[in-house]
KOLGU-4560 file (N, C-alpha, C; in nm, 3 decimals, padded with zeros to 5 digits):
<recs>
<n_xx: -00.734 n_yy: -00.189 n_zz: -00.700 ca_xx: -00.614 ca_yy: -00.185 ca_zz: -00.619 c_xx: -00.495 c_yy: -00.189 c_zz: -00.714 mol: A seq: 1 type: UNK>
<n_xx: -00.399 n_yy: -00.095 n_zz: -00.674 ca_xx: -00.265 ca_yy: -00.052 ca_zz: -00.769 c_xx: -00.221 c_yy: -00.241 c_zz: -00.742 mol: A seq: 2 type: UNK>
<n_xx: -00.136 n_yy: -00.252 n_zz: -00.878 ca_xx: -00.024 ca_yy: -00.394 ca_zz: -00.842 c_xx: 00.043 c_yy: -00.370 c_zz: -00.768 mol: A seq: 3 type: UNK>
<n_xx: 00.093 n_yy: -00.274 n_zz: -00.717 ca_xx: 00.206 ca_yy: -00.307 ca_zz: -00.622 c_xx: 00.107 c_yy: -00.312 c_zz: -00.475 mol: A seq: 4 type: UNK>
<n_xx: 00.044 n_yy: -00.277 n_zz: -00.460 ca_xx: -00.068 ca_yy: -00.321 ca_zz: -00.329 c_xx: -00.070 c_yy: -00.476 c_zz: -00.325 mol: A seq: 5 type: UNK>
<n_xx: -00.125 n_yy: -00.500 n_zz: -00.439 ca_xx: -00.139 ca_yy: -00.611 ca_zz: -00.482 c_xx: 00.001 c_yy: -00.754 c_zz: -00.436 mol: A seq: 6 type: UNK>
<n_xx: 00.063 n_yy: -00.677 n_zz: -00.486 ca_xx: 00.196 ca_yy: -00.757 ca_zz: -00.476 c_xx: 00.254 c_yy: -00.777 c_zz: -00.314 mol: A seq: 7 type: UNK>
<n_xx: 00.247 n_yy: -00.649 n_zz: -00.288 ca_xx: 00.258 ca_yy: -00.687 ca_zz: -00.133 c_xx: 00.232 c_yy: -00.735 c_zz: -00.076 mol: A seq: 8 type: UNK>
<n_xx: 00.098 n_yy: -00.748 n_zz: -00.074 ca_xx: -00.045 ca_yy: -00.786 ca_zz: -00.021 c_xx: -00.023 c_yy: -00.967 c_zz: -00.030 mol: A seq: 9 type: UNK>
<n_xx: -00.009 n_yy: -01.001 n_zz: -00.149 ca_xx: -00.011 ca_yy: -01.122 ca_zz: -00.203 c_xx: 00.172 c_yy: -01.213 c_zz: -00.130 mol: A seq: 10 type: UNK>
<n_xx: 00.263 n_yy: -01.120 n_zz: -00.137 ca_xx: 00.400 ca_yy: -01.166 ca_zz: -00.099 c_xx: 00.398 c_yy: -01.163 c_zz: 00.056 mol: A seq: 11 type: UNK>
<n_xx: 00.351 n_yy: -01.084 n_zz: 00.122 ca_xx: 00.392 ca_yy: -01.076 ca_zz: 00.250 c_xx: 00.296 c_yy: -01.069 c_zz: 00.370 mol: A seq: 12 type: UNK>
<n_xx: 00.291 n_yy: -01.174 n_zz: 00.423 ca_xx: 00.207 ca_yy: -01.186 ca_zz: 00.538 c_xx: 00.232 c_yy: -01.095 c_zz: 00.608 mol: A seq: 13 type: UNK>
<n_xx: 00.088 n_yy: -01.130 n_zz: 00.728 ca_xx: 00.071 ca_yy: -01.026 ca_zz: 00.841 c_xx: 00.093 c_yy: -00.834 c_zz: 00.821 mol: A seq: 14 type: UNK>
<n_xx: 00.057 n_yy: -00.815 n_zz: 00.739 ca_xx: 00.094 ca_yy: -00.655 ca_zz: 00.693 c_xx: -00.028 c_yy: -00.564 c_zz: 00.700 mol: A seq: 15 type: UNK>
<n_xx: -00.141 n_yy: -00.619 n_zz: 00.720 ca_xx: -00.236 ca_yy: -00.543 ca_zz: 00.760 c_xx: -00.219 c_yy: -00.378 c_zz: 00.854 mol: A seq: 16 type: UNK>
<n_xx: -00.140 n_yy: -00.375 n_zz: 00.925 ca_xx: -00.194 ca_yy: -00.296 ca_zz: 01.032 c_xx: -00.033 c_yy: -00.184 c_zz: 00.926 mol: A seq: 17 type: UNK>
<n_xx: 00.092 n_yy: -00.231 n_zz: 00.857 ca_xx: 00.163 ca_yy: -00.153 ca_zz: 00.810 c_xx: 00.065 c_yy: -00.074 c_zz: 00.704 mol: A seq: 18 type: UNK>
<n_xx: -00.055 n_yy: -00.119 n_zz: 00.612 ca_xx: -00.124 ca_yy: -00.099 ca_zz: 00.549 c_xx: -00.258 c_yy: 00.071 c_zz: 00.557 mol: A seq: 19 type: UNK>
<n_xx: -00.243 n_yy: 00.033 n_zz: 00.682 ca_xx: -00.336 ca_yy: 00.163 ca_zz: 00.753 c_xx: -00.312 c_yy: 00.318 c_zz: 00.701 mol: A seq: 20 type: UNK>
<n_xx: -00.178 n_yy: 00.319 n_zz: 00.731 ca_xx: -00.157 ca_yy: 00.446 ca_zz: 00.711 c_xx: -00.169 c_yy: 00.497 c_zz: 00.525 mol: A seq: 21 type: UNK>
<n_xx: -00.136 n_yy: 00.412 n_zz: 00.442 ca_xx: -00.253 ca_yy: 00.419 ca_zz: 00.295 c_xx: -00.379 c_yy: 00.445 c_zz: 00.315 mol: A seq: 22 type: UNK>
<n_xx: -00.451 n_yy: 00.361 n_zz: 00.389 ca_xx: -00.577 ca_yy: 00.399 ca_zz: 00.378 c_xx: -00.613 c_yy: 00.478 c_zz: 00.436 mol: A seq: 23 type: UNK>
<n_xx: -00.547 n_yy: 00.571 n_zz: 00.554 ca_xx: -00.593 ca_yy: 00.708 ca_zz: 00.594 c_xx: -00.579 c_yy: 00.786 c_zz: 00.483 mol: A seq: 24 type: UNK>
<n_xx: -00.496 n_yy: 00.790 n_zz: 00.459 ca_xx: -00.426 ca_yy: 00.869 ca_zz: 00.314 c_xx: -00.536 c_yy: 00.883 c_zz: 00.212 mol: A seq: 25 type: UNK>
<n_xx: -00.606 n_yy: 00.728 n_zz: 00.156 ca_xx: -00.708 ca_yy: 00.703 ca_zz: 00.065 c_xx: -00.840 c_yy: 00.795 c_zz: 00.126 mol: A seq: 26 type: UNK>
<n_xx: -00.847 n_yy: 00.766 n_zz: 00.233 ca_xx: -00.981 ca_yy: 00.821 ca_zz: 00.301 c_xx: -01.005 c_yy: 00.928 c_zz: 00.293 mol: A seq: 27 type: UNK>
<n_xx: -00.885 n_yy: 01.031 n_zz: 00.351 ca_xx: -00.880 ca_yy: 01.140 ca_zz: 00.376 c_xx: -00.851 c_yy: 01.262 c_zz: 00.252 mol: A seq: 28 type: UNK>
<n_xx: -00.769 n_yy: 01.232 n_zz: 00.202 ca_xx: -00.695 ca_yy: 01.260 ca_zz: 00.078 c_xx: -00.730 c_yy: 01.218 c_zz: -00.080 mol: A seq: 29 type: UNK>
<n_xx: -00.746 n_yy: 01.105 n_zz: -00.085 ca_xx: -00.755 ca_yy: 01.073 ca_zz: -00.233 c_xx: -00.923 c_yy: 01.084 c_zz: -00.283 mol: A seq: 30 type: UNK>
<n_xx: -00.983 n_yy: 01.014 n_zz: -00.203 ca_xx: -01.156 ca_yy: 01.010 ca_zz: -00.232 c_xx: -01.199 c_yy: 01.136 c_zz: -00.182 mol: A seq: 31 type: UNK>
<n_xx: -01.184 n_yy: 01.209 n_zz: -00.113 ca_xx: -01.198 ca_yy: 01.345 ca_zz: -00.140 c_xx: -01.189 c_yy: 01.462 c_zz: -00.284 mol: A seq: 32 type: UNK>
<n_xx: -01.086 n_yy: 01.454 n_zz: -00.347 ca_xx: -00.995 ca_yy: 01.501 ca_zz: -00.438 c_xx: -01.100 c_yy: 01.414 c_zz: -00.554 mol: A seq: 33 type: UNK>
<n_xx: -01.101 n_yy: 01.360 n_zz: -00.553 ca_xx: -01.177 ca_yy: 01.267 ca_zz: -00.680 c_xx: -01.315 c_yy: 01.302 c_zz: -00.660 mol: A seq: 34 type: UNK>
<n_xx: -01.397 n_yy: 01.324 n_zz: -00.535 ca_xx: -01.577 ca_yy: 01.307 ca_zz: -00.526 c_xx: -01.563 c_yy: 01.492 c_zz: -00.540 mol: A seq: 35 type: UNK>
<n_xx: -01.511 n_yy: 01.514 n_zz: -00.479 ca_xx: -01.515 ca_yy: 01.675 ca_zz: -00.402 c_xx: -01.600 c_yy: 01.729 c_zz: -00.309 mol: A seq: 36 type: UNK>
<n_xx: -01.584 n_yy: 01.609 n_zz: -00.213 ca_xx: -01.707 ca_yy: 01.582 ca_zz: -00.098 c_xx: -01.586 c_yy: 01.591 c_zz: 00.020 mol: A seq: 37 type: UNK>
<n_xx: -01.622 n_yy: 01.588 n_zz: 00.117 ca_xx: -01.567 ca_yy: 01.550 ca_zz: 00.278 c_xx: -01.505 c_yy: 01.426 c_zz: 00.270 mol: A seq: 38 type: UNK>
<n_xx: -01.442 n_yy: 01.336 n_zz: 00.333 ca_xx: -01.387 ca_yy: 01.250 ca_zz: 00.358 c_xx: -01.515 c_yy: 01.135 c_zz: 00.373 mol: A seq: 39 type: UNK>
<n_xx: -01.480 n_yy: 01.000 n_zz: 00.328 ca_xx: -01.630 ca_yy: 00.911 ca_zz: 00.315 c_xx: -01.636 c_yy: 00.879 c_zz: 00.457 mol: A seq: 40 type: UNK>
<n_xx: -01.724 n_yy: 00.838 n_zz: 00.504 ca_xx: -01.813 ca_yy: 00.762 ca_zz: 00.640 c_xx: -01.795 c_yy: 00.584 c_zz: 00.613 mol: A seq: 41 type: UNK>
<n_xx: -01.784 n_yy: 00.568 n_zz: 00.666 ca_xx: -01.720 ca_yy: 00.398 ca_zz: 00.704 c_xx: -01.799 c_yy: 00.335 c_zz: 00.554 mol: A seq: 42 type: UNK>
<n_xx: -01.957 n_yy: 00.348 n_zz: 00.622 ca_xx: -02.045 ca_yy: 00.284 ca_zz: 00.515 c_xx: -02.002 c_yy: 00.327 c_zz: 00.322 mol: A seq: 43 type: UNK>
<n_xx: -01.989 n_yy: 00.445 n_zz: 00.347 ca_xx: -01.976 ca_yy: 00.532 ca_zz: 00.185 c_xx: -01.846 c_yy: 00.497 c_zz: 00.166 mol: A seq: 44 type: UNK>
<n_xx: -01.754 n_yy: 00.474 n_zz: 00.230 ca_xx: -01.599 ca_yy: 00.391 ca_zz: 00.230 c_xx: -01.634 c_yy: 00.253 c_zz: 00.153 mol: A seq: 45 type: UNK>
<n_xx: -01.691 n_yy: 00.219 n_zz: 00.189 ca_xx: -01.730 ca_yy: 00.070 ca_zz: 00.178 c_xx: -01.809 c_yy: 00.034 c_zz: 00.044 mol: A seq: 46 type: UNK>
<n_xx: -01.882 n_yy: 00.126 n_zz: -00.013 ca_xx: -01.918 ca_yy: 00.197 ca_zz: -00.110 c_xx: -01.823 c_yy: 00.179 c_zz: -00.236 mol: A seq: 47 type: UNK>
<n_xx: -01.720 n_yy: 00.295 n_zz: -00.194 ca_xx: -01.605 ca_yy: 00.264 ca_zz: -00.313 c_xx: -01.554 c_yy: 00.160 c_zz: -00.329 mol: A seq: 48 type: UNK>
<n_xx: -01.559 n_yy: 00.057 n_zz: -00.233 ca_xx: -01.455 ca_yy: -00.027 ca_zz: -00.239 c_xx: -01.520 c_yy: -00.151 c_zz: -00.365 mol: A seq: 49 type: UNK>
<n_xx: -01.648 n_yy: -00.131 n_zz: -00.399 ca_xx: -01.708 ca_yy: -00.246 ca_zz: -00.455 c_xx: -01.643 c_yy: -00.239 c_zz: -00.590 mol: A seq: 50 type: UNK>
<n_xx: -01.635 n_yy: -00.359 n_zz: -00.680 ca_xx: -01.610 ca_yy: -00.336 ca_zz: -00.758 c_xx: -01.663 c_yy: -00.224 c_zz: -00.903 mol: A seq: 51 type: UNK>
<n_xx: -01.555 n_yy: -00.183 n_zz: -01.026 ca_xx: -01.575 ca_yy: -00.109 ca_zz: -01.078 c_xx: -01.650 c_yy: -00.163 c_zz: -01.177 mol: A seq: 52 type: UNK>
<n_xx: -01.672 n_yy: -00.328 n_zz: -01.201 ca_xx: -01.820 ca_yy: -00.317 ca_zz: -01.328 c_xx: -01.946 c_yy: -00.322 c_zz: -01.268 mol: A seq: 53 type: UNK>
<n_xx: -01.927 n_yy: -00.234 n_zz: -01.119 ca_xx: -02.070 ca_yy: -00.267 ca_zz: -01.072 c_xx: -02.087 c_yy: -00.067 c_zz: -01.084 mol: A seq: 54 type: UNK>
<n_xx: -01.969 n_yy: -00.002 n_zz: -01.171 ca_xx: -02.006 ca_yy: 00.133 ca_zz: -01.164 c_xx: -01.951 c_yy: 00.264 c_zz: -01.042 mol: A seq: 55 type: UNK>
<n_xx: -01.868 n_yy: 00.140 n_zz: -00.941 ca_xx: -01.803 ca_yy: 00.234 ca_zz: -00.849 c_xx: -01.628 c_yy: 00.264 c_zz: -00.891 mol: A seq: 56 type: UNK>
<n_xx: -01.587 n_yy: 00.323 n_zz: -00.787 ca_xx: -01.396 ca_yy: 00.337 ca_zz: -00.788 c_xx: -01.333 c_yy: 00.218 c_zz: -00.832 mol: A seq: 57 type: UNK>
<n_xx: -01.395 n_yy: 00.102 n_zz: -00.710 ca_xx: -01.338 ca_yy: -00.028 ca_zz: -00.676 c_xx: -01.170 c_yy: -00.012 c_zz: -00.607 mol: A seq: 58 type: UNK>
<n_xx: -01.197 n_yy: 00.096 n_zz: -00.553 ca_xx: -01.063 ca_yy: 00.132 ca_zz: -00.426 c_xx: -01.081 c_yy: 00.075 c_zz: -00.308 mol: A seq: 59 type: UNK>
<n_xx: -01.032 n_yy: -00.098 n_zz: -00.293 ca_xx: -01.071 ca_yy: -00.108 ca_zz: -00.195 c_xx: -00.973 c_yy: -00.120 c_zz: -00.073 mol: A seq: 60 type: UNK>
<n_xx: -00.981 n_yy: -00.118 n_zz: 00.062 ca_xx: -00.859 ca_yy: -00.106 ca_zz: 00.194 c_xx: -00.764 c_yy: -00.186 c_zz: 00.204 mol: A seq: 61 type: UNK>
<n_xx: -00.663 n_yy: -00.136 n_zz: 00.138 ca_xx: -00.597 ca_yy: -00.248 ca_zz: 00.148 c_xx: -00.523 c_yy: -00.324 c_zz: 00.304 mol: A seq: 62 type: UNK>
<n_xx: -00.587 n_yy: -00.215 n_zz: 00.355 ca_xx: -00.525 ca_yy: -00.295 ca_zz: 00.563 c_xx: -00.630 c_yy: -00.390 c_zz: 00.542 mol: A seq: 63 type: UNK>
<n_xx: -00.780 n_yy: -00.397 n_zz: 00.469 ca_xx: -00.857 ca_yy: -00.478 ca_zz: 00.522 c_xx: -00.841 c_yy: -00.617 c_zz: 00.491 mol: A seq: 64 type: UNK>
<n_xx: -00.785 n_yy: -00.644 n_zz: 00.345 ca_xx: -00.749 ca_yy: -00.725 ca_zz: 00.259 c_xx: -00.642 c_yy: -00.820 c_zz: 00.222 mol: A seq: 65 type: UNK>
<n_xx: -00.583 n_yy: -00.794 n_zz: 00.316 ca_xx: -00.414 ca_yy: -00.821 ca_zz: 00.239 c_xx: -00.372 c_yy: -00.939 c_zz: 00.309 mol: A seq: 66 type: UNK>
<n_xx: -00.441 n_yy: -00.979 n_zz: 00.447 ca_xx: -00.451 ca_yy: -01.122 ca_zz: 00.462 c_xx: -00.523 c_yy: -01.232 c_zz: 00.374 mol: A seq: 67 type: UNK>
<n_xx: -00.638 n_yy: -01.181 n_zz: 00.353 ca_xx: -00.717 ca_yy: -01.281 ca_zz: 00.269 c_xx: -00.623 c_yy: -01.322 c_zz: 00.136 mol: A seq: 68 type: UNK>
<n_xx: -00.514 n_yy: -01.178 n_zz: 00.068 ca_xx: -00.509 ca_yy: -01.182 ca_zz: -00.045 c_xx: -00.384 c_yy: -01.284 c_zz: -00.035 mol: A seq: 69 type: UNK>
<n_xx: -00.309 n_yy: -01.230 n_zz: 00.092 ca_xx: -00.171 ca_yy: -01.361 ca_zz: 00.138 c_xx: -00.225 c_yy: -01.496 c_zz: 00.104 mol: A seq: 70 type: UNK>
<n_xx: -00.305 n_yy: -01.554 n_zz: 00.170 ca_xx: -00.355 ca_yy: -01.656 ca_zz: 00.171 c_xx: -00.421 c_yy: -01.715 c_zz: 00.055 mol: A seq: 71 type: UNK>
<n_xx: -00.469 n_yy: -01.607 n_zz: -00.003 ca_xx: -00.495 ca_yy: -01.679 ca_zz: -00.172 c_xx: -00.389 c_yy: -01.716 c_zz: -00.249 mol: A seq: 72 type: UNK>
<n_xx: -00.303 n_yy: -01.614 n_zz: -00.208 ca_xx: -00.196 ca_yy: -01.685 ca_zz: -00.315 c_xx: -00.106 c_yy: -01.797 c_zz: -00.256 mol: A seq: 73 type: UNK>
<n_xx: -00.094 n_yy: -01.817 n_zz: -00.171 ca_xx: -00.011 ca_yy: -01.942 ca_zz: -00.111 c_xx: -00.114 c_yy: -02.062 c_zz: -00.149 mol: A seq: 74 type: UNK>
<n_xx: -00.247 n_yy: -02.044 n_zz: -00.131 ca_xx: -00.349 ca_yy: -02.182 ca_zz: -00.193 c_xx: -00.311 c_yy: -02.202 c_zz: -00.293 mol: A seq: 75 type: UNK>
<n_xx: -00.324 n_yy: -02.102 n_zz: -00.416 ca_xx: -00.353 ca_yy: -02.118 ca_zz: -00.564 c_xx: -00.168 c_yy: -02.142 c_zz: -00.607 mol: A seq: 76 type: UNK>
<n_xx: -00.086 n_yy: -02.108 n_zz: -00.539 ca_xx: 00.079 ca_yy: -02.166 ca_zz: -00.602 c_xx: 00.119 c_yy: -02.212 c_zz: -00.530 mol: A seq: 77 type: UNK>
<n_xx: 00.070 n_yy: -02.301 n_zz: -00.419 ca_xx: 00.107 ca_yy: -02.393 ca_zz: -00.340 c_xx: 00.169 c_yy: -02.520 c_zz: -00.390 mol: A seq: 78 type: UNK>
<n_xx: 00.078 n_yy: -02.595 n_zz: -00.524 ca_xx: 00.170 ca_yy: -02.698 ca_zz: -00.613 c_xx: 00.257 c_yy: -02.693 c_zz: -00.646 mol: A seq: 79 type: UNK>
<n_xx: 00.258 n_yy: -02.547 n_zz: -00.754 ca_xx: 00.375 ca_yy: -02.515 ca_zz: -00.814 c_xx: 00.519 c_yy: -02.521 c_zz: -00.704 mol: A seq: 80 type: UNK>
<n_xx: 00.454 n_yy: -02.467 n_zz: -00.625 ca_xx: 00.578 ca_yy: -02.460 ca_zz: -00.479 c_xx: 00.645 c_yy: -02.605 c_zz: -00.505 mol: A seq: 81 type: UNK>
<n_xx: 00.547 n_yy: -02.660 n_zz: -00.441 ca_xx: 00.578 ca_yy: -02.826 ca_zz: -00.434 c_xx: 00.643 c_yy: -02.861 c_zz: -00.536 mol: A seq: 82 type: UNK>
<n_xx: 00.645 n_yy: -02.849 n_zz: -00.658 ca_xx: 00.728 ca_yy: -02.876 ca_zz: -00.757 c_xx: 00.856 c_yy: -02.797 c_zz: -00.757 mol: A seq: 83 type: UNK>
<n_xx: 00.854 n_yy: -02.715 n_zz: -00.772 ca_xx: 00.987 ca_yy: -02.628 ca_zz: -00.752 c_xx: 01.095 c_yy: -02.699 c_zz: -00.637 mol: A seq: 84 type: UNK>
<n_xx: 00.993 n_yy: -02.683 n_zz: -00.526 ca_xx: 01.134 ca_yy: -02.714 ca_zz: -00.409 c_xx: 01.166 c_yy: -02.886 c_zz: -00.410 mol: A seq: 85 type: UNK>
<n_xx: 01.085 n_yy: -02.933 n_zz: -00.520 ca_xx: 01.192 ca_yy: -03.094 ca_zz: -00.519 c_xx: 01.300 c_yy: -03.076 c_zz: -00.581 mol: A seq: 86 type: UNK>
<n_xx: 01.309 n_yy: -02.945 n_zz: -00.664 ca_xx: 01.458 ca_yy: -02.916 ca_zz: -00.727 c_xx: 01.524 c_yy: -03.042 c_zz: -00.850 mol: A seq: 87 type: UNK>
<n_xx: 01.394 n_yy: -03.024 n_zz: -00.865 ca_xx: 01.413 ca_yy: -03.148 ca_zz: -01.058 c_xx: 01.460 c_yy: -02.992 c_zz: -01.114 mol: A seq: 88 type: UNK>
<n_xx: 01.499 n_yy: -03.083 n_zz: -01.253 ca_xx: 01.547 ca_yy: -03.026 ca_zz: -01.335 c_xx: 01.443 c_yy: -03.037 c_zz: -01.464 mol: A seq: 89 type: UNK>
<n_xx: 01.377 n_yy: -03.142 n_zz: -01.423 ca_xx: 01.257 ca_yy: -03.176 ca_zz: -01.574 c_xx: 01.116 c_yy: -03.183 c_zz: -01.507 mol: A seq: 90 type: UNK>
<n_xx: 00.999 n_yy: -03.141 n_zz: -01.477 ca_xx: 00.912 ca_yy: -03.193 ca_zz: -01.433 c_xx: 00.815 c_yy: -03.280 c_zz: -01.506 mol: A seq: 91 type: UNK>
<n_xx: 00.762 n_yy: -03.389 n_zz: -01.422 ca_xx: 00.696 ca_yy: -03.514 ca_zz: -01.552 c_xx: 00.553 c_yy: -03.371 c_zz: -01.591 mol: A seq: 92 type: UNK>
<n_xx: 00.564 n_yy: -03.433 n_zz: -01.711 ca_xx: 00.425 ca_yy: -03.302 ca_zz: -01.757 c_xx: 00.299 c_yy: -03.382 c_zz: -01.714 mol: A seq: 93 type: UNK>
<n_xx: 00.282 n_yy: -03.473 n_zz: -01.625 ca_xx: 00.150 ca_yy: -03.522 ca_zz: -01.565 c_xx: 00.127 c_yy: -03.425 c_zz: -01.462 mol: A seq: 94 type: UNK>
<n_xx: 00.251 n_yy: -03.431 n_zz: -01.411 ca_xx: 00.210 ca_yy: -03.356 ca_zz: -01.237 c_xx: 00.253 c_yy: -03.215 c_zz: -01.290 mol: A seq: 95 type: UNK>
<n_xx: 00.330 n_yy: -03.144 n_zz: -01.429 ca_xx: 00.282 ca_yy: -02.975 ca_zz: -01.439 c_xx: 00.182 c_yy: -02.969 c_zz: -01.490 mol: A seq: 96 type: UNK>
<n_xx: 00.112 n_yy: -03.096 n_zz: -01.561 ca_xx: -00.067 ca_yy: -03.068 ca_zz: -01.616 c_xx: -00.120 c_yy: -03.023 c_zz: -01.460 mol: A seq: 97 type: UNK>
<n_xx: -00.157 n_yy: -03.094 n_zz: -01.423 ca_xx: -00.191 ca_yy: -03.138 ca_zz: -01.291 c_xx: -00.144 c_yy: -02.950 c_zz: -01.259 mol: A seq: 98 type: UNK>
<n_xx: -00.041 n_yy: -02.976 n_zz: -01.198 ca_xx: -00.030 ca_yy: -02.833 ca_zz: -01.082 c_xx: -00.094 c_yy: -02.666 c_zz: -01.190 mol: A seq: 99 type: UNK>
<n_xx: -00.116 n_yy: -02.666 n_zz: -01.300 ca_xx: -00.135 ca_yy: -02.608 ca_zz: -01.357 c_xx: -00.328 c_yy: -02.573 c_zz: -01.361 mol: A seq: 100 type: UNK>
<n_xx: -00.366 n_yy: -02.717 n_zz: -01.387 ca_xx: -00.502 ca_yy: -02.714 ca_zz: -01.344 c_xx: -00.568 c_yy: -02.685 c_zz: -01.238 mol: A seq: 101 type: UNK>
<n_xx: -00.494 n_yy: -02.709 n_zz: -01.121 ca_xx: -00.540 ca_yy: -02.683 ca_zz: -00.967 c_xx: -00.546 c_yy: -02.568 c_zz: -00.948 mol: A seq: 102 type: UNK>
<n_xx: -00.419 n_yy: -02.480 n_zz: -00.995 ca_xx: -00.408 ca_yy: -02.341 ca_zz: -00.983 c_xx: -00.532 c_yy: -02.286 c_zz: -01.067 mol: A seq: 103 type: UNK>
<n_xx: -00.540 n_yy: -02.312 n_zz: -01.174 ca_xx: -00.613 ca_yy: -02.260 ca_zz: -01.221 c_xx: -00.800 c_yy: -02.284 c_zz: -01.175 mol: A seq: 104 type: UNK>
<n_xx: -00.806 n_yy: -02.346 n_zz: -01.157 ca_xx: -00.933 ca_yy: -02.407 ca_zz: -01.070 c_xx: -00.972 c_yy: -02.326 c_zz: -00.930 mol: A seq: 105 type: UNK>
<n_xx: -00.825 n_yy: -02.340 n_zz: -00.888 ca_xx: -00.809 ca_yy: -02.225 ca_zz: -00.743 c_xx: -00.832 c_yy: -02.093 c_zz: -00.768 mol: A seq: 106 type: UNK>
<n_xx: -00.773 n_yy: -02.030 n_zz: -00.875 ca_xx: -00.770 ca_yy: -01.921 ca_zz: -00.863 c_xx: -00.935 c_yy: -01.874 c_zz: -00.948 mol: A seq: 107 type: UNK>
<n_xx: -00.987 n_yy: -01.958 n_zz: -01.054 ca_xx: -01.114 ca_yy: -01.949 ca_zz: -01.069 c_xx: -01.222 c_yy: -01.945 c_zz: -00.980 mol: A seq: 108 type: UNK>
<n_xx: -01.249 n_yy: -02.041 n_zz: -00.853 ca_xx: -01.296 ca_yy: -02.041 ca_zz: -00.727 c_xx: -01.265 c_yy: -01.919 c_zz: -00.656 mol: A seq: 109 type: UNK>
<n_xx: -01.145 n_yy: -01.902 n_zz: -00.655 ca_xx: -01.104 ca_yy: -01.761 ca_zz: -00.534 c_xx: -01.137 c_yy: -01.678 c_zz: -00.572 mol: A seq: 110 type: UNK>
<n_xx: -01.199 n_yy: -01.594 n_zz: -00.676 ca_xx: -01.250 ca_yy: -01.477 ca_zz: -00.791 c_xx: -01.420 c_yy: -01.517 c_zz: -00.781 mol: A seq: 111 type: UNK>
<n_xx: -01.480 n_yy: -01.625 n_zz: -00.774 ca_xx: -01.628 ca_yy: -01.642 ca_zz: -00.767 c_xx: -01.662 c_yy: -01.573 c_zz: -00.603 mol: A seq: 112 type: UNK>
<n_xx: -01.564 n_yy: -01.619 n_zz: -00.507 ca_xx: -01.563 ca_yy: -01.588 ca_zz: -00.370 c_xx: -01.613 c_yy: -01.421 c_zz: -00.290 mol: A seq: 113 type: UNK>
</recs>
């Protein structure tokens, strides 16, 4: 998935269904042009979408995704949040050890997922 999918995906809730009209686009248009086959079938869609060290595209929908991906990122910088909006000027480096580890823990977990 391009970063800016990504970014969207990750910044802005509920965007799924604005998302669709990419993936007609992908369906119809792009994985065509690349296989030089017909347009894929749900299953053979589903296909590309796996990842690429397993040997596929790894193009995957982004209408299908982009909630899950919202929601990962509000878990995994949710501390940091918390720190930010107390609006210090110094943070004690216990609690940026701390918010630093969680994230990172989070976002290690959310990638095994």
């Amino acid at each position: 998935q391009e970063w800016s999918d990504q970014l969207l995906s990750r910044t802005t809730p509920d965007i799924d269904h604005l998302l669709q009209p990419l993936e007609r686009i992908v369906q119809s248009r792009l994985l065509p042009a690349w296989t030089g086959r017909t347009p894929p079938k749900a299953a053979e869609r589903n296909l590309f979408a796996l990842p690429a060290r397993l040997g596929v595209l790894g193009i995957i929908d982004p209408s299908s995704c982009s909630s899950s991906e919202f929601c990962q990122s509000v878990k995994i910088s949710s501390p940091l949040t918390d720190l930010v909006l107390q609006h210090r000027s110094d943070y004690p480096p216990a609690a940026l050890a701390s918010c630093t580890i969680n994230c990172l823990q989070s976002c290690l977990s959310t990638r095994r997922d």
